[in-house]
Backbone as CSV, one residue per row, in Angstrom:
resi,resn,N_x,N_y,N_z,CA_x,CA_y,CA_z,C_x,C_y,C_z
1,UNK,-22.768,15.776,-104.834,-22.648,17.227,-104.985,-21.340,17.625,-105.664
2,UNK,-20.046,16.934,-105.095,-19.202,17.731,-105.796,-18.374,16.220,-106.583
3,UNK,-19.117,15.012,-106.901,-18.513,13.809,-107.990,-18.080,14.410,-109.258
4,UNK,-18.598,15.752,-110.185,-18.319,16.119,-111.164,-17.589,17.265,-111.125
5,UNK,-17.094,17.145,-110.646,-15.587,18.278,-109.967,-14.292,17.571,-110.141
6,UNK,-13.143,17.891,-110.592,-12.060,17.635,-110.819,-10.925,17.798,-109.127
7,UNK,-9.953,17.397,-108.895,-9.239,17.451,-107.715,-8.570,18.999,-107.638
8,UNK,-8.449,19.160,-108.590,-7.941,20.288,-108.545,-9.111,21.756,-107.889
9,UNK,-10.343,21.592,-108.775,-11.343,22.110,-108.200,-11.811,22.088,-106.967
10,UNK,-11.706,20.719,-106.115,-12.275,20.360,-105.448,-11.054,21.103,-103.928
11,UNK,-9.316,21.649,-104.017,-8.755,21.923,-103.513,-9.005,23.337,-103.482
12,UNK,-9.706,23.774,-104.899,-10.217,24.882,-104.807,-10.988,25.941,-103.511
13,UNK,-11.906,24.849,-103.825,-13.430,24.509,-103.114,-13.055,24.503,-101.552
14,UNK,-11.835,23.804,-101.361,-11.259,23.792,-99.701,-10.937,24.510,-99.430
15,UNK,-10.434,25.695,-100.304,-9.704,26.618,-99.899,-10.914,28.171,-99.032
16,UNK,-12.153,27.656,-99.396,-12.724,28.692,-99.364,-13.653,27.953,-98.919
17,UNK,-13.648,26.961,-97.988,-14.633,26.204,-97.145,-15.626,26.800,-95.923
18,UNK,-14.816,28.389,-95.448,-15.789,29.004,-94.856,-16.958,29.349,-95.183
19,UNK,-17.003,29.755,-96.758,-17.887,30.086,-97.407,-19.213,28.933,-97.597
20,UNK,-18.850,28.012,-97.279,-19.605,26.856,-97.566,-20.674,26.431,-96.191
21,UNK,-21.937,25.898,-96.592,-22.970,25.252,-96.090,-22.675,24.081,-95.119
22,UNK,-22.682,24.262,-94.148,-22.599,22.906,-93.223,-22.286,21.531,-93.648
23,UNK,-23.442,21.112,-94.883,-23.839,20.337,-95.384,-22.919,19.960,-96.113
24,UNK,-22.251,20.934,-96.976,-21.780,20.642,-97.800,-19.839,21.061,-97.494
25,UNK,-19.959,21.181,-96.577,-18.475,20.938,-95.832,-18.266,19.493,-95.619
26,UNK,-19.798,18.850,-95.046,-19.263,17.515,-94.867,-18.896,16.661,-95.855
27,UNK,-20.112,17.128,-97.141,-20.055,16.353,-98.527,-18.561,16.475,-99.219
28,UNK,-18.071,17.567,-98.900,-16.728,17.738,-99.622,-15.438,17.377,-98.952
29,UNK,-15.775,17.238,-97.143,-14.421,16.133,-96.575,-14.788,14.932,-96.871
30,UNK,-16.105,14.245,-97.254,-16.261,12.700,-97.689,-15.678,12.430,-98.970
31,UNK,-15.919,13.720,-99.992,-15.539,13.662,-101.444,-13.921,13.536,-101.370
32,UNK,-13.592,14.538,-100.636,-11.996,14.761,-100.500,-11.631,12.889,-100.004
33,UNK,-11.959,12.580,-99.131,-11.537,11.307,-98.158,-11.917,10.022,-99.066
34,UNK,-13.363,10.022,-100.192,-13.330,9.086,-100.949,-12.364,9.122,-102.283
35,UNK,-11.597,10.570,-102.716,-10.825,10.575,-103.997,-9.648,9.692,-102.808
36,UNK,-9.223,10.247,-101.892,-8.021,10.128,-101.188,-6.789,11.209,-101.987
37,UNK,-7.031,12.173,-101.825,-6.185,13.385,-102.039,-5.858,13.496,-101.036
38,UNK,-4.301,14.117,-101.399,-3.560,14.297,-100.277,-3.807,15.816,-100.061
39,UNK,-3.736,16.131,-98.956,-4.304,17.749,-98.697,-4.750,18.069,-97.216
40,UNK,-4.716,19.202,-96.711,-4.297,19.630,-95.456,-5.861,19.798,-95.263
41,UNK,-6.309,19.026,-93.993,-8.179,19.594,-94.132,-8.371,19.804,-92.975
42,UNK,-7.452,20.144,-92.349,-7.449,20.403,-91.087,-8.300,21.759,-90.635
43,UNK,-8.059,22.782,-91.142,-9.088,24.125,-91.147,-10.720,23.584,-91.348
44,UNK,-10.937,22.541,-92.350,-12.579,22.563,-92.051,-12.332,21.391,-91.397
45,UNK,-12.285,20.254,-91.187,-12.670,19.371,-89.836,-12.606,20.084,-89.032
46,UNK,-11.725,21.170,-88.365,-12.069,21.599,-87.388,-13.497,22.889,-87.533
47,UNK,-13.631,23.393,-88.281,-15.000,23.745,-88.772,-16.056,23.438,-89.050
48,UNK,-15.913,21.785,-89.005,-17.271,20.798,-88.904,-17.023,20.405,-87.499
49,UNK,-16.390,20.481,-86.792,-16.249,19.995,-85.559,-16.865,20.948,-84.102
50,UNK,-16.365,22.216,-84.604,-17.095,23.338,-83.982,-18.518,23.671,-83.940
51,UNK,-18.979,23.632,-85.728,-20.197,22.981,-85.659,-21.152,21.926,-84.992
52,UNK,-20.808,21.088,-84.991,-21.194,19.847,-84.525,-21.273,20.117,-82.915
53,UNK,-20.223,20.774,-82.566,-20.563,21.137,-80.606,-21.695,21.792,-80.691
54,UNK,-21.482,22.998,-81.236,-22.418,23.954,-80.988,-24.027,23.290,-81.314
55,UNK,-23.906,22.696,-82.395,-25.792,21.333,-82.311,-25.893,21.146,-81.069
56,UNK,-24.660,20.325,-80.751,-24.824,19.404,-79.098,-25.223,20.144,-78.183
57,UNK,-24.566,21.408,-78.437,-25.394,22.487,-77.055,-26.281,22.837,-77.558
58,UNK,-27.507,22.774,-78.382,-28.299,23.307,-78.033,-28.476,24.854,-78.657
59,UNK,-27.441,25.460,-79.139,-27.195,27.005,-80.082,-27.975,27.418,-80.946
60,UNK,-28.194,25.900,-81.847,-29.074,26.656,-82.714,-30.142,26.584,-82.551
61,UNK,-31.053,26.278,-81.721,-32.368,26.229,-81.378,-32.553,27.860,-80.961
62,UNK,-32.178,28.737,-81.568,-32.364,30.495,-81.471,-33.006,30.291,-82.900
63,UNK,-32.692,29.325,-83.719,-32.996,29.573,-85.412,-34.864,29.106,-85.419
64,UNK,-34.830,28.306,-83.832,-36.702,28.649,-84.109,-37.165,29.380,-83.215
65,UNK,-36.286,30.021,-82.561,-36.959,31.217,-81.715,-36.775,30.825,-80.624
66,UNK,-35.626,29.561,-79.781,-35.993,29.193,-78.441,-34.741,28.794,-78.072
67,UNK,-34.769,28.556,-76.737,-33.153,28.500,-75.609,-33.317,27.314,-74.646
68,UNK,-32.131,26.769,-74.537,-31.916,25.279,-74.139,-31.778,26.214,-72.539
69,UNK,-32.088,26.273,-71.118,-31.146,26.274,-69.824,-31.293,24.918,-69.471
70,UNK,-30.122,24.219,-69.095,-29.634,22.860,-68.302,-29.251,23.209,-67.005
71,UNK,-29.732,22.830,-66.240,-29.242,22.830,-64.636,-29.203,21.536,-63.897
72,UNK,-28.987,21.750,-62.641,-28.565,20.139,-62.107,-30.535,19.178,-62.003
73,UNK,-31.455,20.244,-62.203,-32.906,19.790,-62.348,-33.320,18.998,-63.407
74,UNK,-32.720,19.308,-64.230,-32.915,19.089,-65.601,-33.097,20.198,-66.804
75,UNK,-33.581,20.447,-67.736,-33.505,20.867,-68.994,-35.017,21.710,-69.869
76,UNK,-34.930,23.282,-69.732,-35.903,23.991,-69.196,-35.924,24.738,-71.080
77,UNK,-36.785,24.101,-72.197,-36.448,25.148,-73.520,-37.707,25.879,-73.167
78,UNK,-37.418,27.194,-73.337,-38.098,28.920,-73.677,-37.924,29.822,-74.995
79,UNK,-38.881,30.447,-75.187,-38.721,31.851,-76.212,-37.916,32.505,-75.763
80,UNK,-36.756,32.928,-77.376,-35.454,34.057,-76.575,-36.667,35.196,-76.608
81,UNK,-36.166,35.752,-76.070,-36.496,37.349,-76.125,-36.493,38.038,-77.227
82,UNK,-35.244,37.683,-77.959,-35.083,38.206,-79.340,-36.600,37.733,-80.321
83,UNK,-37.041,36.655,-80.305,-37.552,35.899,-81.001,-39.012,36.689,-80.550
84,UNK,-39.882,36.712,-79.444,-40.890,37.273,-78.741,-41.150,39.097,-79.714
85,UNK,-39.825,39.846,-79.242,-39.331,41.628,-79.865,-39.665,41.353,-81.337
86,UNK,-39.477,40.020,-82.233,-39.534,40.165,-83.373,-40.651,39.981,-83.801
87,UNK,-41.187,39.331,-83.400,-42.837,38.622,-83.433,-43.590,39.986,-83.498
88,UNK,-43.408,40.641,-82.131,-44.387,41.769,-81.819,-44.018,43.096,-82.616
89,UNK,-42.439,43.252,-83.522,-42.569,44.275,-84.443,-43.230,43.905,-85.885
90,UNK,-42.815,42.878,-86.215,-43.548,42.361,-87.094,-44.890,42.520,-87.105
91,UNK,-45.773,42.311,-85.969,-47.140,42.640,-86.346,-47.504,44.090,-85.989
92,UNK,-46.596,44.765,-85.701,-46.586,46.511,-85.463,-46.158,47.039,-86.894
93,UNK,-45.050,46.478,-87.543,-45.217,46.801,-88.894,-46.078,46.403,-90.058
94,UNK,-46.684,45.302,-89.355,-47.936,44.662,-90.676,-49.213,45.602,-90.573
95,UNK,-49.404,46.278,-89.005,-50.482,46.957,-88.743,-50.242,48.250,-89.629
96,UNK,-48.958,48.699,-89.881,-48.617,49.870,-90.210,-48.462,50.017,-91.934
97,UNK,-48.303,48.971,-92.666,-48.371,48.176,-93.710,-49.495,48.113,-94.143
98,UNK,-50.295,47.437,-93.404,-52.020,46.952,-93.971,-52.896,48.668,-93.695
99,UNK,-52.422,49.140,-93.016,-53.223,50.569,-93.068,-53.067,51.270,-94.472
100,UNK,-51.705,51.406,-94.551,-51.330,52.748,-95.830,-51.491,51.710,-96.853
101,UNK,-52.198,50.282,-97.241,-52.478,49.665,-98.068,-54.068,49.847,-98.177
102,UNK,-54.678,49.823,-96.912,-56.223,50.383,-97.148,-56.237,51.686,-97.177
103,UNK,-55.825,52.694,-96.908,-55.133,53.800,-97.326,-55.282,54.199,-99.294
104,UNK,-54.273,53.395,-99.827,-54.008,53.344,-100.722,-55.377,52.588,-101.741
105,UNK,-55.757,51.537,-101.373,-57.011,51.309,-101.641,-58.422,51.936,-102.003
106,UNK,-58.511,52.784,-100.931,-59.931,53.727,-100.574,-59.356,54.766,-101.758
107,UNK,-58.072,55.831,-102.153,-57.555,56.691,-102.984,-57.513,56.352,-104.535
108,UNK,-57.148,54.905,-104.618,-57.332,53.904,-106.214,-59.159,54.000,-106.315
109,UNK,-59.866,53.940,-105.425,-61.546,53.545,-105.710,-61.437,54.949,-105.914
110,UNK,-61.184,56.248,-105.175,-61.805,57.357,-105.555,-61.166,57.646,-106.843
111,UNK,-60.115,57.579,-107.072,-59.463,57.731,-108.659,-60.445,57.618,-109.368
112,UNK,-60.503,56.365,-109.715,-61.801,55.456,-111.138,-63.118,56.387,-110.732
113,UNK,-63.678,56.519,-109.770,-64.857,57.345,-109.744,-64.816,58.564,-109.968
114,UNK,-63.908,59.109,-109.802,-63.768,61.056,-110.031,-63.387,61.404,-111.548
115,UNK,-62.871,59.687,-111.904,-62.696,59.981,-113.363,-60.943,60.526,-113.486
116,UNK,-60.441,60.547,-112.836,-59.079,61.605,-113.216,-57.869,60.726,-114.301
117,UNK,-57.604,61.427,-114.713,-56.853,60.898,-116.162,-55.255,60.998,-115.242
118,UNK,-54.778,59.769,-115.316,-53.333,59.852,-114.734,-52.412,58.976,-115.695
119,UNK,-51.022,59.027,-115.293,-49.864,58.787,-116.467,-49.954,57.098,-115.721
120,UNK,-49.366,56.602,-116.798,-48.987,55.106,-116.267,-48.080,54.579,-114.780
121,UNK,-47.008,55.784,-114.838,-46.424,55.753,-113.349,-46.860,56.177,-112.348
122,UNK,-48.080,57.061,-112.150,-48.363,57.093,-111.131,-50.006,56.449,-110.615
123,UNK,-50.436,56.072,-112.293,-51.534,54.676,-111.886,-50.781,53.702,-111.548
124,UNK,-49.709,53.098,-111.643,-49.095,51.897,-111.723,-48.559,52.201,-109.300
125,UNK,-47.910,53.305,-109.256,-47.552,53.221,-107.986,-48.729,53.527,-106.830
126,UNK,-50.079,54.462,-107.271,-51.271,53.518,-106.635,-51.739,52.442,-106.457
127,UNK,-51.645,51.505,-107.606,-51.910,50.217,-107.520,-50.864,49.714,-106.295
128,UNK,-49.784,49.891,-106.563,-48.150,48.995,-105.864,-48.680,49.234,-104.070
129,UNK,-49.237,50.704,-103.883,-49.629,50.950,-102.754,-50.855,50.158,-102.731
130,UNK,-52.033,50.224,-102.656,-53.221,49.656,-102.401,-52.653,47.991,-102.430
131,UNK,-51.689,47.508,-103.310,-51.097,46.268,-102.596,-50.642,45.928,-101.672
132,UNK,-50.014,46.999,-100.896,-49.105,46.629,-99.601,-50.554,46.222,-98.450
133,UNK,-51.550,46.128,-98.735,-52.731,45.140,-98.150,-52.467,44.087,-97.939
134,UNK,-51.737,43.047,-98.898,-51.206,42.216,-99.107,-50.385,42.002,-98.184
135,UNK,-49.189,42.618,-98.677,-47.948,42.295,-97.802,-48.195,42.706,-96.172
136,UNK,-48.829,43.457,-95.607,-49.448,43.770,-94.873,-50.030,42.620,-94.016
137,UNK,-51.255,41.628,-94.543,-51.449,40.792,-94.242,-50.357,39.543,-94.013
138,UNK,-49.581,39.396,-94.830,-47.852,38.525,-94.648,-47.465,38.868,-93.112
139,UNK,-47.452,39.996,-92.862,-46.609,40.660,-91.533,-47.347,39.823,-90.492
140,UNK,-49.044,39.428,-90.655,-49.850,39.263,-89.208,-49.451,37.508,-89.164
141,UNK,-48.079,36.893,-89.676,-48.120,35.411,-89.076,-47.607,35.908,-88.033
142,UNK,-46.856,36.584,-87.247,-46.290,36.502,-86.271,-47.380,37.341,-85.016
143,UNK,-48.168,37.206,-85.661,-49.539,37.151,-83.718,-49.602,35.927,-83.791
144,UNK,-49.816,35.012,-84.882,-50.407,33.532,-84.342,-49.129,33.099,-83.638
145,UNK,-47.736,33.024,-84.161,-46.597,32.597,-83.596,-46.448,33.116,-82.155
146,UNK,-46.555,34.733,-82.270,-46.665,34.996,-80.481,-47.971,34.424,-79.844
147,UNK,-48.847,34.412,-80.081,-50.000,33.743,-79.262,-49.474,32.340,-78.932
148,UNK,-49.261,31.641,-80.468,-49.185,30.258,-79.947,-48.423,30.099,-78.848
149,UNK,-46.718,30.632,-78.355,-45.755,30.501,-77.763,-46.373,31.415,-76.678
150,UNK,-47.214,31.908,-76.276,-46.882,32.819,-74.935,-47.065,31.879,-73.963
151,UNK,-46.234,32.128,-73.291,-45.739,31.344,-71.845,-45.353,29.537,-72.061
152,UNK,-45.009,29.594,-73.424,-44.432,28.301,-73.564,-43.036,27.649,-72.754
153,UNK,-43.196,26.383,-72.719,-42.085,25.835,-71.948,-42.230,24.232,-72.343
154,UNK,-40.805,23.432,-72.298,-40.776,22.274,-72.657,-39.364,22.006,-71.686
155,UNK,-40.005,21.486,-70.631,-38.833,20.552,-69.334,-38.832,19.473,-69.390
156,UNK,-37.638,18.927,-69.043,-37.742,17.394,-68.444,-37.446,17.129,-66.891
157,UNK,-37.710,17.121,-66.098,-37.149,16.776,-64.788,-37.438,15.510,-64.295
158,UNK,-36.665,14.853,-63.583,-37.040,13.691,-63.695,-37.454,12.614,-63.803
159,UNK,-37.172,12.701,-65.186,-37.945,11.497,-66.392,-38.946,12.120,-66.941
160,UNK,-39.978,13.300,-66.484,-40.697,13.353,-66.815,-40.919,15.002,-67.362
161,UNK,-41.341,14.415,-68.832,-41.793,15.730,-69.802,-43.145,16.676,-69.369
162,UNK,-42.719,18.106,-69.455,-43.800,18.655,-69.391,-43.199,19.630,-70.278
163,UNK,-44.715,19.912,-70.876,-45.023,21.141,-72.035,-46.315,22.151,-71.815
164,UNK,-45.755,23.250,-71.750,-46.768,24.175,-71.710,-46.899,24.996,-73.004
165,UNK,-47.938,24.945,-73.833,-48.408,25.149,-74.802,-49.507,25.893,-74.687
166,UNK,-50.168,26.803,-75.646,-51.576,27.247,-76.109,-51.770,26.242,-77.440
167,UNK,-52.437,25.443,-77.624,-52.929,24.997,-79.019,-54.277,25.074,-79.235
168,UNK,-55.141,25.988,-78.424,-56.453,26.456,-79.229,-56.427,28.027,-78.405
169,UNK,-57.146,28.214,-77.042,-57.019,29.194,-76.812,-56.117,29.346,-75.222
170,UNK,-56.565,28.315,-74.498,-55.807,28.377,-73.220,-54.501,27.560,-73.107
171,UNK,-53.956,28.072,-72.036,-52.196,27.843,-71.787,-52.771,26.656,-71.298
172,UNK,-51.816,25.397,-71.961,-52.512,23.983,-71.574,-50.993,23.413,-70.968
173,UNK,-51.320,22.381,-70.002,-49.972,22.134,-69.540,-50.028,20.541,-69.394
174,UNK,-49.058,19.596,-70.130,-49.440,18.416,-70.279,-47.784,17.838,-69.639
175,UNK,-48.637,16.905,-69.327,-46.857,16.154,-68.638,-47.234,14.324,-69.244
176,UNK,-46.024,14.147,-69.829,-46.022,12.752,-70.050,-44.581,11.891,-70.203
177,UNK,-44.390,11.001,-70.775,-42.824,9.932,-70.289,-41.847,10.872,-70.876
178,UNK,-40.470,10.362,-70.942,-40.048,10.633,-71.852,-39.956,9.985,-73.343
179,UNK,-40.474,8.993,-73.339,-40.727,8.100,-74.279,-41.866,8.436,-75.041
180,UNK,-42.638,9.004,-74.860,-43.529,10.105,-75.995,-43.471,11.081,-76.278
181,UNK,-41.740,11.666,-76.468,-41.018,12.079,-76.955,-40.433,11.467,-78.224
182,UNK,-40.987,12.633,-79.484,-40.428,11.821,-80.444,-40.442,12.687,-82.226
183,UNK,-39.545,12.209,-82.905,-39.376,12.992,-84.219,-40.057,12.265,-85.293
184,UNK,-41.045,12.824,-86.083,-41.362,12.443,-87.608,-41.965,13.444,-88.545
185,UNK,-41.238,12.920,-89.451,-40.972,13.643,-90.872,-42.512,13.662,-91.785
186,UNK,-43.169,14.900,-91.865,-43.180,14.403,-93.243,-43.424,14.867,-94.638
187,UNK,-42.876,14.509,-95.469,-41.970,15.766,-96.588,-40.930,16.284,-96.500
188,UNK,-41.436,17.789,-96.504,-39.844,18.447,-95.870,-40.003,18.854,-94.506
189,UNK,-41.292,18.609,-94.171,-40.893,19.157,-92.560,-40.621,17.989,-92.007
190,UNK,-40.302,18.660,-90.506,-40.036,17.515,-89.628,-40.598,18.140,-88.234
191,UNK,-41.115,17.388,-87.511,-41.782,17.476,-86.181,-41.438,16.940,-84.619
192,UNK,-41.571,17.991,-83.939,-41.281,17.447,-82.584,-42.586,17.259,-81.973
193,UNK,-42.654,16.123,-81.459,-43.959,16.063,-80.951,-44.050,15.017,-79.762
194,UNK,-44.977,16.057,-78.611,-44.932,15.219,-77.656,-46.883,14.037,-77.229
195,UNK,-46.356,12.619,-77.538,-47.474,11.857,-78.147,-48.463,12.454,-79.618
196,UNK,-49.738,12.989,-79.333,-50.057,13.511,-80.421,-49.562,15.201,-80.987
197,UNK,-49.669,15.274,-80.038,-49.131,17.046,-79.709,-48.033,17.830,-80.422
198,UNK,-47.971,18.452,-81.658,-47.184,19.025,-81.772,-46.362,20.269,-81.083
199,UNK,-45.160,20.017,-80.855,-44.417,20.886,-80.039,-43.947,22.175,-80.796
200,UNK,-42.993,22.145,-81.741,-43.016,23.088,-82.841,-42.336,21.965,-84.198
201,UNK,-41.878,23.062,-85.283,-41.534,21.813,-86.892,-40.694,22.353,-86.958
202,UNK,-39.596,22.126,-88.224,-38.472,22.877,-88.536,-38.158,22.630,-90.313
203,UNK,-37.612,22.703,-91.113,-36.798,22.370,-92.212,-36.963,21.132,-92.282
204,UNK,-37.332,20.039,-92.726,-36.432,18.613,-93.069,-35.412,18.591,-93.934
205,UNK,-35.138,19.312,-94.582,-34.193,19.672,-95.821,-32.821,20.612,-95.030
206,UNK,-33.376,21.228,-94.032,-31.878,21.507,-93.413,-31.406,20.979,-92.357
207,UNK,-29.826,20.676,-92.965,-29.589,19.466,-91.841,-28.940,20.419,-90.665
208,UNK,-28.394,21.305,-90.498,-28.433,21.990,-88.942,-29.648,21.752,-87.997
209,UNK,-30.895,22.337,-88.811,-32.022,22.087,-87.811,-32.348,21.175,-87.537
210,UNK,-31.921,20.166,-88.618,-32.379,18.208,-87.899,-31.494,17.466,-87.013
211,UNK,-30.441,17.821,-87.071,-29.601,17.738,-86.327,-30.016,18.364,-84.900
212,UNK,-29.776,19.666,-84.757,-30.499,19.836,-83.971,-31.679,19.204,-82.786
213,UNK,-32.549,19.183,-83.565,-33.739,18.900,-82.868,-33.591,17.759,-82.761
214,UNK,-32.820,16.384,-83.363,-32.514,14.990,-82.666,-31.333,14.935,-81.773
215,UNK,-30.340,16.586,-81.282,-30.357,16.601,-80.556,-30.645,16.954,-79.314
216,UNK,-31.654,17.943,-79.314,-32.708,18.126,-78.511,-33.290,16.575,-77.976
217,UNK,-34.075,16.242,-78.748,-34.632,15.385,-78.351,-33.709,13.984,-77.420
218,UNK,-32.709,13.691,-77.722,-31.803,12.975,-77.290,-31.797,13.761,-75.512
219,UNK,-31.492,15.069,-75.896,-30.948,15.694,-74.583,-32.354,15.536,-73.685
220,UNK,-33.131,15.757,-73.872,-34.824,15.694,-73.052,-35.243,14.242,-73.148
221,UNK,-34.439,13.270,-73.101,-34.791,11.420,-72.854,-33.375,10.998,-72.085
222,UNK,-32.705,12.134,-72.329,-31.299,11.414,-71.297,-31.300,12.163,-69.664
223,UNK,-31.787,13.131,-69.348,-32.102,13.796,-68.267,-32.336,12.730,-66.903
């Protein structure tokens, strides 16, 4: 990422390391550490370091909608709340979306039939409306996401995994080792899955979330 960068650039580049991608904080203390420049990097190691806790706890698992609690039982992941509120406006605004798009629809059909002679801008922003059908329909992934997750849960208590899932229509509740517990890739996603069962996916291409979720998974086999 940054081999065709000069040292000087590359002190640049440090200087304004907040600004920078996880990823590529690390790529640029390896770059920095393989030129061997001398230079103060103390502000981002400790900014990859802070990072790196916050994986270990468990933080960013809000980025798929869900919350680590650890107690002396063991290790209890749930839907935030936040994540649930967003789901259910989302499909309150897709409902509200896909209406004034059939709305807009039914007003474009009576147009062409009544015959009425209109200017290009305001045939052109009937059309734009009778599209929001479209986007409308975009809004309704988040019923399948709230359906899938209602009353989801993924524990470990001792030794042993349980997941409560919907994966067709009923809340199904499966308990198995921790050893069928496990991560695979493929492409860009990546999967948590307990034996055949998918649990939820994430990014393979972003390394916060893979990180993450292998440390999730680490944390729900060490319990």
């Amino acid at each position: 990422m940054y081999s065709n960068r000069t040292n000087s650039e590359l002190i640049e580049i440090l200087d304004q390391h907040s600004m920078l991608t996880f990823e590529s904080q690390i790529n640029l203390k390896n770059e920095l550490k393989k030129r061997a420049i001398v230079v103060d990097t103390t502000d981002l190691e400790t900014s990859i370091a802070n990072k790196l806790a916050e994986i270990k706890n468990l933080d960013y698992l809000k980025d798929f909608g869900f919350e680590a609690n650890r107690s002396e039982e063991g290790i209890l992941v749930t839907r935030t709340k936040k994540a649930i509120f967003t789901d259910a406006f989302a499909i309150f605004m897709g409902v509200l979306v896909f209406l004034t798009g059939i709305y807009g629809c039914i007003n474009l059909v009576i147009t062409f039939m009544n015959g009425d002679e209109l200017d290009v801008f305001t045939l052109g922003f009937k059309f734009a409306i009778a599209g929001l059908v479209f986007v409308g329909i975009a809004f309704f992934s988040g019923l399948k996401r709230l359906f899938d997750y209602a009353g989801f849960q993924l524990s470990n208590r001792q030794g042993m995994i349980t997941l409560k899932k919907r994966f067709d229509v009923k809340l199904e509740e499966l308990t198995s080792s921790a050893t069928d517990l496990f991560l695979e890739s493929d492409e860009d996603t990546l999967y948590l899955k307990l034996g055949k069962h998918i649990i939820f996916t994430s990014n393979a291409d972003n390394l916060v979330q893979t990180l993450t979720l292998q440390e999730l998974t680490k944390a729900m086999k060490s319990v």
